[in-house]
C-alpha positions as CSV (number, residue, x, y, z in Angstrom):
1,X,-10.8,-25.5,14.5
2,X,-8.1,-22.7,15.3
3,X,-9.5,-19.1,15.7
4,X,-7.6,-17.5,12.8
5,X,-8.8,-20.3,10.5
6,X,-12.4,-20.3,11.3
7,X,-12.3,-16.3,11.1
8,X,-10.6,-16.5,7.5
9,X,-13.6,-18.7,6.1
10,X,-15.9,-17.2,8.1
11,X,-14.3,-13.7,6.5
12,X,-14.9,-15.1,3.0
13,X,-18.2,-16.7,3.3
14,X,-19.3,-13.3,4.4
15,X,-17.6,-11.1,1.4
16,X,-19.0,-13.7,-1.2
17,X,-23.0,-13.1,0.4
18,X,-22.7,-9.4,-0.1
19,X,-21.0,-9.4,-3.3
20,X,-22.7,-8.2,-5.8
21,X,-22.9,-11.2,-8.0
22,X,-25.2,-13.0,-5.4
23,X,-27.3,-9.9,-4.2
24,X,-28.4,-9.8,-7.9
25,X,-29.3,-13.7,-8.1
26,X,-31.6,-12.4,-5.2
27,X,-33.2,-10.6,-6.8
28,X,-33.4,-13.0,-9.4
29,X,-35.1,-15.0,-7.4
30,X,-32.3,-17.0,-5.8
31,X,-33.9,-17.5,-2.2
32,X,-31.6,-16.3,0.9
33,X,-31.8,-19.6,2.4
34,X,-30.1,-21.2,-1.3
35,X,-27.5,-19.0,-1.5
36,X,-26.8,-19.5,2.4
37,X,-26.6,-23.4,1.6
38,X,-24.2,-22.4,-1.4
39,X,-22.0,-20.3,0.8
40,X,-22.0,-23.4,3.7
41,X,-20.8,-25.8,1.1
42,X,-18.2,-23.6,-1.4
43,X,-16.6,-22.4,2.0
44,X,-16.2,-25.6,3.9
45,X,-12.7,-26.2,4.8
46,X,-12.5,-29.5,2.3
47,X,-14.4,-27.8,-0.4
48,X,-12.1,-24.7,-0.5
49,X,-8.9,-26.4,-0.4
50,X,-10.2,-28.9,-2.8
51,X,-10.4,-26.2,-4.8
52,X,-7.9,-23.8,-4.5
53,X,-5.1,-25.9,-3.7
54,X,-4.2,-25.9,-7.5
55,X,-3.6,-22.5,-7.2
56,X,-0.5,-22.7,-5.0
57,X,1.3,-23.5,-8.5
58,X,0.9,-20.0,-9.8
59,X,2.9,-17.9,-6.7
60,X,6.4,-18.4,-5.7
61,X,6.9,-18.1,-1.8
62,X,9.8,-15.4,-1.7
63,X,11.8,-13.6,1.2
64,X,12.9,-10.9,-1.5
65,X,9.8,-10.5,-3.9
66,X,11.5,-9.6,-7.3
67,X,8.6,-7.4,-8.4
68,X,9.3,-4.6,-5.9
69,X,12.3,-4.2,-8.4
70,X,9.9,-4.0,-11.6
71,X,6.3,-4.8,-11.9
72,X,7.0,-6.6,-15.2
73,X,9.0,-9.5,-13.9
74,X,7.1,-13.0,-14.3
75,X,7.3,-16.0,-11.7
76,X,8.8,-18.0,-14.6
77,X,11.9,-15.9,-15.3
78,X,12.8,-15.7,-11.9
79,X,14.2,-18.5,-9.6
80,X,12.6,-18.4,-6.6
81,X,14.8,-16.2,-3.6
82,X,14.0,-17.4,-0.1
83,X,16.5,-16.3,1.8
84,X,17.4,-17.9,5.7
85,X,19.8,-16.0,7.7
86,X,20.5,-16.3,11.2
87,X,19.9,-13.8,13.7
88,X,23.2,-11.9,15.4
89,X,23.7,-9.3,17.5
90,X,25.9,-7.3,14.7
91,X,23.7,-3.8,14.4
92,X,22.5,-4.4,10.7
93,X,19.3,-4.2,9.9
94,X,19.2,-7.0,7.5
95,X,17.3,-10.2,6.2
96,X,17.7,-12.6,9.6
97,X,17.8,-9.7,12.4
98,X,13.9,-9.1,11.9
99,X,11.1,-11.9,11.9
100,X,8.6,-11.1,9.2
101,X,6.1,-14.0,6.9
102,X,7.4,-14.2,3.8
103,X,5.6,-12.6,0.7
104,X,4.1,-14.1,-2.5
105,X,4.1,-13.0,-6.0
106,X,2.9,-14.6,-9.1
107,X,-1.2,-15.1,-10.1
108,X,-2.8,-12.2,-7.8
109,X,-5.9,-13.8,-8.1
110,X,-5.0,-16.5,-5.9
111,X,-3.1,-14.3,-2.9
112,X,-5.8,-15.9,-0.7
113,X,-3.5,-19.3,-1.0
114,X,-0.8,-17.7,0.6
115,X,-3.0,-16.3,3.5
116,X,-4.4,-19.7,4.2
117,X,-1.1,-20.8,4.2
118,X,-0.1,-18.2,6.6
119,X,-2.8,-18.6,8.8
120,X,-1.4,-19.6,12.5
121,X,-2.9,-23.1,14.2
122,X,-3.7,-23.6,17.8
123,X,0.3,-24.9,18.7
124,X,2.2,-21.6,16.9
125,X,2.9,-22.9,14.0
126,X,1.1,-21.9,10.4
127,X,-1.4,-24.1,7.8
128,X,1.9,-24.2,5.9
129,X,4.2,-26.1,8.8
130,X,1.7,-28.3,9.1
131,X,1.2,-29.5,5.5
132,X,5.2,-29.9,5.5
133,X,4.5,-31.9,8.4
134,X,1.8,-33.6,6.6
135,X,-0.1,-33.1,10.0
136,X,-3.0,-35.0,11.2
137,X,-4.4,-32.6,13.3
138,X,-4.7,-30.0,10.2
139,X,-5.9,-33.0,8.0
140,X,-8.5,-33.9,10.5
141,X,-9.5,-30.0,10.7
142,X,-10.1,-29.6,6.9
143,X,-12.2,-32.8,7.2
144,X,-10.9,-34.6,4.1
145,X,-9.6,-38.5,3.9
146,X,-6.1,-39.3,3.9
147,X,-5.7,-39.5,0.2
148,X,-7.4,-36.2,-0.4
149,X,-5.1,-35.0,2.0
150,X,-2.1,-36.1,0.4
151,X,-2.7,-34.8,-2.9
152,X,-4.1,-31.6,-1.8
153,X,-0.9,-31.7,0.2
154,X,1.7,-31.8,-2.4
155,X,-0.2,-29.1,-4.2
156,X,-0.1,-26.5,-1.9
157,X,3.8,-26.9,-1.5
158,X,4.0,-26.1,-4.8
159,X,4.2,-22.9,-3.7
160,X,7.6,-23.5,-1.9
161,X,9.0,-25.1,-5.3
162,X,11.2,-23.2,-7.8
163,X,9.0,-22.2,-11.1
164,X,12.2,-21.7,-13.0
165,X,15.9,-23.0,-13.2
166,X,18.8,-21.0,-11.5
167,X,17.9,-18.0,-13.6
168,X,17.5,-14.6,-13.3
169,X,15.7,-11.2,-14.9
170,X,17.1,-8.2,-17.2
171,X,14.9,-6.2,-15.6
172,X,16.2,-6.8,-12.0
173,X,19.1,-5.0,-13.8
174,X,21.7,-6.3,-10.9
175,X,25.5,-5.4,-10.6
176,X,27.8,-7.8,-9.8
177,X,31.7,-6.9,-9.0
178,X,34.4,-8.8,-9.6
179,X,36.3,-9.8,-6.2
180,X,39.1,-12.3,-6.3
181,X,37.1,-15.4,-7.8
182,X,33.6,-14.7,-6.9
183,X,31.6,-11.7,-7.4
184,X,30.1,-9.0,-5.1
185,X,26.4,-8.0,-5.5
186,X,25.8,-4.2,-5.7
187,X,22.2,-4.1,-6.2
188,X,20.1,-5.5,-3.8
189,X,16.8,-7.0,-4.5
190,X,14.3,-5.0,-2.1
191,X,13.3,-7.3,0.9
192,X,9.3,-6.9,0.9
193,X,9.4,-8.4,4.5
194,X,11.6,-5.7,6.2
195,X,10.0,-2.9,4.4
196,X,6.6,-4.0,5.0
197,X,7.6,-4.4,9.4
198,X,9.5,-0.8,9.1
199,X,5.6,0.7,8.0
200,X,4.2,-0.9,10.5
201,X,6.2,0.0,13.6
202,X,6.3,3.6,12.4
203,X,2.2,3.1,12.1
204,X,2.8,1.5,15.6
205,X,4.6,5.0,16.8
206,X,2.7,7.5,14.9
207,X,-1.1,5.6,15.4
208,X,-1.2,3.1,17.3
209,X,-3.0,2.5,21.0
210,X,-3.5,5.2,22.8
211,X,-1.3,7.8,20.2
212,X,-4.6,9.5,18.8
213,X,-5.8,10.0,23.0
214,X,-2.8,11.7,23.4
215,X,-2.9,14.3,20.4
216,X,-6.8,15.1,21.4
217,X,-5.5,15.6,25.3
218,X,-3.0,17.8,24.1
219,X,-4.9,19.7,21.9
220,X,-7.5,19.9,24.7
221,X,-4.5,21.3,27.1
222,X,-5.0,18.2,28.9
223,X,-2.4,16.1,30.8
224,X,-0.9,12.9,29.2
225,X,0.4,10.5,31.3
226,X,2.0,8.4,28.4
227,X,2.2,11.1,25.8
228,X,3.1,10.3,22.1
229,X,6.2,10.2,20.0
230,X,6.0,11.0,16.2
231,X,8.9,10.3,13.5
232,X,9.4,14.1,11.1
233,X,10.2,14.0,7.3
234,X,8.7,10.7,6.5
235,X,8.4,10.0,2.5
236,X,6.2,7.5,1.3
237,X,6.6,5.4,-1.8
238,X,3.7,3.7,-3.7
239,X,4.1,0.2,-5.4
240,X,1.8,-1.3,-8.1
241,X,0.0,1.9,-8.4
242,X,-3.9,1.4,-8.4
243,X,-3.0,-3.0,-8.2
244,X,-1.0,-3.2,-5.3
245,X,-2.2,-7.0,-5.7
246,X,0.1,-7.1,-8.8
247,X,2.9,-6.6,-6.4
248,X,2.8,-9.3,-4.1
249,X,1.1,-10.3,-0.8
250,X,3.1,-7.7,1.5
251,X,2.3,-5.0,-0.8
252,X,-1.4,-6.1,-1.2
253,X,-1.7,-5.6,3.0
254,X,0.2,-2.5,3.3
255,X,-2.4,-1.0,0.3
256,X,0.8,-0.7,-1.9
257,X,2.1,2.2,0.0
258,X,6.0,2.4,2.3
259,X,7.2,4.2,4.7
260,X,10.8,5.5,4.5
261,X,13.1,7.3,7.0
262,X,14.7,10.3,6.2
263,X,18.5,9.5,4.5
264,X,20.5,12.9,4.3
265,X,21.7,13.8,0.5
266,X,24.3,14.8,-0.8
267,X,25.1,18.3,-0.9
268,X,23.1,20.0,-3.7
269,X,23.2,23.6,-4.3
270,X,20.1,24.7,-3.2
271,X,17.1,25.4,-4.9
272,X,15.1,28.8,-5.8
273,X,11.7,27.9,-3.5
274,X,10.2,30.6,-1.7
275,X,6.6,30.5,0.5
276,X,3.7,32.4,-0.6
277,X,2.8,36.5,-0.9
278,X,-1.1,35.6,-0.7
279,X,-1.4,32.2,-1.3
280,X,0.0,29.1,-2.0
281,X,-2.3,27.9,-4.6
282,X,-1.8,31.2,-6.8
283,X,1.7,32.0,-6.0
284,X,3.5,28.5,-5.9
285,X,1.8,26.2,-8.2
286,X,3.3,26.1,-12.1
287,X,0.7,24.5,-14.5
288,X,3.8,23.5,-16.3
289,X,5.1,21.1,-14.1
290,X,1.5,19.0,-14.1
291,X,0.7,20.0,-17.5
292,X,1.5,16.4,-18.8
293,X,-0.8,15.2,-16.0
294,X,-3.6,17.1,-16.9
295,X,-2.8,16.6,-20.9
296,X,-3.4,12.2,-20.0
297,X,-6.3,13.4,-17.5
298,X,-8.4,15.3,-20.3
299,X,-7.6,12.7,-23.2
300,X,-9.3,9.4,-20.5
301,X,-12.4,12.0,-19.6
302,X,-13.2,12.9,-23.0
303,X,-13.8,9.4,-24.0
304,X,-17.2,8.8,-24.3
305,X,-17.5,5.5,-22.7
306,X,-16.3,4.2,-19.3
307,X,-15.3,0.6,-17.3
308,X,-12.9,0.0,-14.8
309,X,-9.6,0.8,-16.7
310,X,-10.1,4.3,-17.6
311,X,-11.5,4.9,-14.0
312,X,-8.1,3.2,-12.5
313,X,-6.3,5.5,-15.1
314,X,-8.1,8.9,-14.3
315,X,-7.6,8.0,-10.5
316,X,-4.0,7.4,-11.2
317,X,-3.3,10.9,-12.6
318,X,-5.2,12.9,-10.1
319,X,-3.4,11.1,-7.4
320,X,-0.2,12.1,-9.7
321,X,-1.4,16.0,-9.3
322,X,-2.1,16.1,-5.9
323,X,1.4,14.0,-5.4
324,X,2.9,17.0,-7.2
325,X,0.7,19.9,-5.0
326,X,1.7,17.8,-1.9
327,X,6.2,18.1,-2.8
328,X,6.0,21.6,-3.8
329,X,4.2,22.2,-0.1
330,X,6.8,20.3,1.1
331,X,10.0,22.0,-0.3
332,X,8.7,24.9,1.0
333,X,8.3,23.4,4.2
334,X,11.3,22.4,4.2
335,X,13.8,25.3,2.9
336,X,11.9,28.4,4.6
337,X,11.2,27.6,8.1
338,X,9.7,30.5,10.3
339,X,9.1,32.7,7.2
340,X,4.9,32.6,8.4
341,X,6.1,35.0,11.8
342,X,7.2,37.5,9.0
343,X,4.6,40.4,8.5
344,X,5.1,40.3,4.4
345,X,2.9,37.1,4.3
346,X,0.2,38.5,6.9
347,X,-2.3,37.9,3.7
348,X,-1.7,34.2,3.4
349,X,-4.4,32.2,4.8
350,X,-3.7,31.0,8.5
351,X,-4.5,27.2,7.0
352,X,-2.0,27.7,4.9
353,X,0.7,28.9,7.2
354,X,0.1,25.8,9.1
355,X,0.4,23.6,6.8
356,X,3.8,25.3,5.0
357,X,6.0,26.5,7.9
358,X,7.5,23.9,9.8
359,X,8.2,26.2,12.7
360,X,4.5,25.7,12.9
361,X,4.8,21.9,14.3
362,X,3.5,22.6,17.6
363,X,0.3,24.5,16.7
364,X,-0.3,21.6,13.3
365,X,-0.7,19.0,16.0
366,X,-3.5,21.1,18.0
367,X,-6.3,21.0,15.4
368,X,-7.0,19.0,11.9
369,X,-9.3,21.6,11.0
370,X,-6.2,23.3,8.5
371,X,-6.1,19.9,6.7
372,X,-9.7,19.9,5.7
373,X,-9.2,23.7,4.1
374,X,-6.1,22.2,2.6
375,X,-8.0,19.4,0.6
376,X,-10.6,22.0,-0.5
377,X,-9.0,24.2,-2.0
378,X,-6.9,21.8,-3.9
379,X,-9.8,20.1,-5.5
380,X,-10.7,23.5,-6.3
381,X,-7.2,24.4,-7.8
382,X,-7.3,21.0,-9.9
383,X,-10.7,21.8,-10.9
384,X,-10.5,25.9,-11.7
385,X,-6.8,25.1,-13.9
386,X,-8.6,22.1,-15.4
387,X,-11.4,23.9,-16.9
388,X,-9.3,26.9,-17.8
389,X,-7.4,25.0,-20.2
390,X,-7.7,26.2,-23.7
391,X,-8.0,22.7,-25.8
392,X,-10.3,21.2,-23.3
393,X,-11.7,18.1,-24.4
394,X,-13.9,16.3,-21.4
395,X,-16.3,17.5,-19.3
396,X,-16.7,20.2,-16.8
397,X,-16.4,18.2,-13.2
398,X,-20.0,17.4,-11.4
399,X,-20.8,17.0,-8.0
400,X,-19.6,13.4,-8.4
401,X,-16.0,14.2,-9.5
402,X,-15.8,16.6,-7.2
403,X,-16.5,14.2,-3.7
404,X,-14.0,11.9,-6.2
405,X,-11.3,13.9,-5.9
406,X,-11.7,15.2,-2.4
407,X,-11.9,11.1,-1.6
408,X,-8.4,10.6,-3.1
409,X,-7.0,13.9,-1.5
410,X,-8.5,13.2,1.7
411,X,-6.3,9.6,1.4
412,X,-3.1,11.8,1.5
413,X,-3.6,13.1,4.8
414,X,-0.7,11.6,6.0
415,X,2.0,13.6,3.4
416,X,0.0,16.8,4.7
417,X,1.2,16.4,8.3
């Protein structure tokens, strides 16, 4: 059996042991040995793809996932868009100019299908070649007979069929202009696949091998003898909110977050920002711009039940505050460089100069201790206006909320730097 296939059952065996569905049949009484057997057989090559491979029905194998363009789109009121462009040597970055696997939307539930599908053989080519193929090596690894495999077969390339006639969405909402005889598209649909390689090369620049060595050495006023390049003004752009799933498969491995480059505006008169007297928590925060955020916040905490909606809700608008904290920091960053040299803010915190003053770059990158300051005292902003409000309905935060919300602000590290 190929490596990445026996690691993905192998993966899943192991998640479905320590779920905890089968810890409690242990201690129900379920020996380990049973559910060991039950995890042997529901895991087995045949067994799984016996069983899933009626699942490939349910998700559409796309190049340019429609749902990046609204979450609401179905699989059935969109025809499938699996694009193939050839690769040239014109300078555009563009569908056919950058390899990528292609992304899947439809049922989240069964994403897994499209991993299996993706999963690479022992000759290059994926689980999914080879089922076009109908190969005999891949039959021979899932173990099944040559009818199983034929059936099994045609299900799974269900997912490269159209789930829909040549149809389209009204909540794509694309522009076509009229040229000659045909029409020009003005709206693109958002290629998944090029956004989801862009993150990860700028992950590659900013974190990968040997980046985080470098920082510490230069922080230690050491010598690097391959140093470390980083990529300034990055924004980042969340899809699918708290079910990045919902999105597609792309989406689901990036954890529903992009990266995007810097693109200069248009020329805006410029806005009244200024940096702190004291401190940026007192001086540059407006309740009024979050006040909606808190209003949703208070009405899900004062309901006197809880499951796992009202948790995804409340974790959606404290990630919406400190979203907001995170942009005003950042337009102050960005319009008042060097203003932290000035003596008229010697009272603001030296954290906080760090973190607002872009002149500041060099001395950000010698220490992280600034960020951890930064995340405390906006928990404790979030918390303080919270409880100050006057038609407070919910709960004063505990300890719990508290290491909640320093969790999900600790997450943003990356819009701090």
């Amino acid at each position: 059996m190929s490596e990445e296939v026996r690691v993905f059952f192998a993966a899943r065996r192991e998640a479905w042991l320590k779920s905890p569905d089968q810890r409690k049949k242990i201690k129900n009484g379920v020996s380990e040995e049973e559910l060991e057997q039950e995890a042997d057989e529901k895991f087995h090559p045949a067994e799984w793809c016996a069983e899933n491979a009626r699942r490939a029905k349910s998700l559409s194998l796309v190049t340019h996932n429609p749902k990046f363009s609204h979450p609401d789109i179905k699989i059935k009121d969109v025809n499938v868009i699996q694009v193939t462009a050839q690769q040239k040597d014109d300078g555009y970055l563009r569908t056919g100019n950058c390899e990528y696997k292609s992304d899947a939307y439809g049922d989240a539930a069964s994403l897994a299908v499209l991993k299996f599908l993706q999963l690479e053989m022992t000759d290059g080519r994926t689980v999914l070649e080879h089922f076009e193929r109908s190969s005999e090596e891949l039959r021979k690894e899932i173990g099944v007979s040559a009818g199983q495999f034929a059936e099994m077969r045609e299900q799974f390339l269900n997912i490269t069929m159209p789930k829909s006639k040549d149809t389209t969405s009204d909540l794509l909402k694309q522009v076509y202009f009229p040229v000659g005889d045909d029409y020009h598209l003005l709206s693109l649909i958002t290629p998944g696949g090029l956004i989801s390689v862009l993150k990860q090369r700028i992950d590659d620049v900013r974190f990968g091998n040997g980046v985080n060595e470098a920082r510490d050495q230069k922080r230690n006023g050491k010598f690097s003898e391959c140093g470390y390049a980083d990529i300034p003004n990055l924004a980042v752009i969340g899809y699918g909110g708290t079910k990045a799933q919902n999105i597609g498969q792309l989406n689901l491995g990036n954890g529903g977050k992009a990266t995007m480059l810097m693109t200069l505006p248009p020329a805006l008169q410029d806005r009244k920002v200024y940096p702190p007297r004291t401190n940026f928590f007192r001086n540059c925060l407006r309740v009024n711009t979050v006040e909606e955020f808190f209003d949703s916040l208070d009405h899900l905490r004062a309901i006197d039940y809880n499951n796992a909606s009202i948790r995804s809700a409340i974790e959606h608008w404290y990630k919406k505050i400190i979203d907001q904290i995170v942009a005003q920091a950042w337009a102050i960053r960005r319009e008042c460089t060097g203003w932290s040299y000035d003596e008229r803010y010697s009272a603001v915190p030296l954290y906080q100069k760090l973190w607002l003053d872009e002149a500041r770059q060099s001395e950000r990158d010698l220490s992280e201790d600034w960020q951890q300051s930064v995340i405390e005292n906006m928990v404790q902003w979030i918390r303080m206006t919270y409880e100050k409000r006057k038609n407070m309905k919910g709960p004063k935060f505990d300890s719990t909320e508290i290491q909640f919300m320093t969790r999900l602000a600790s997450e943003s590290k990356e819009g701090l730097v």
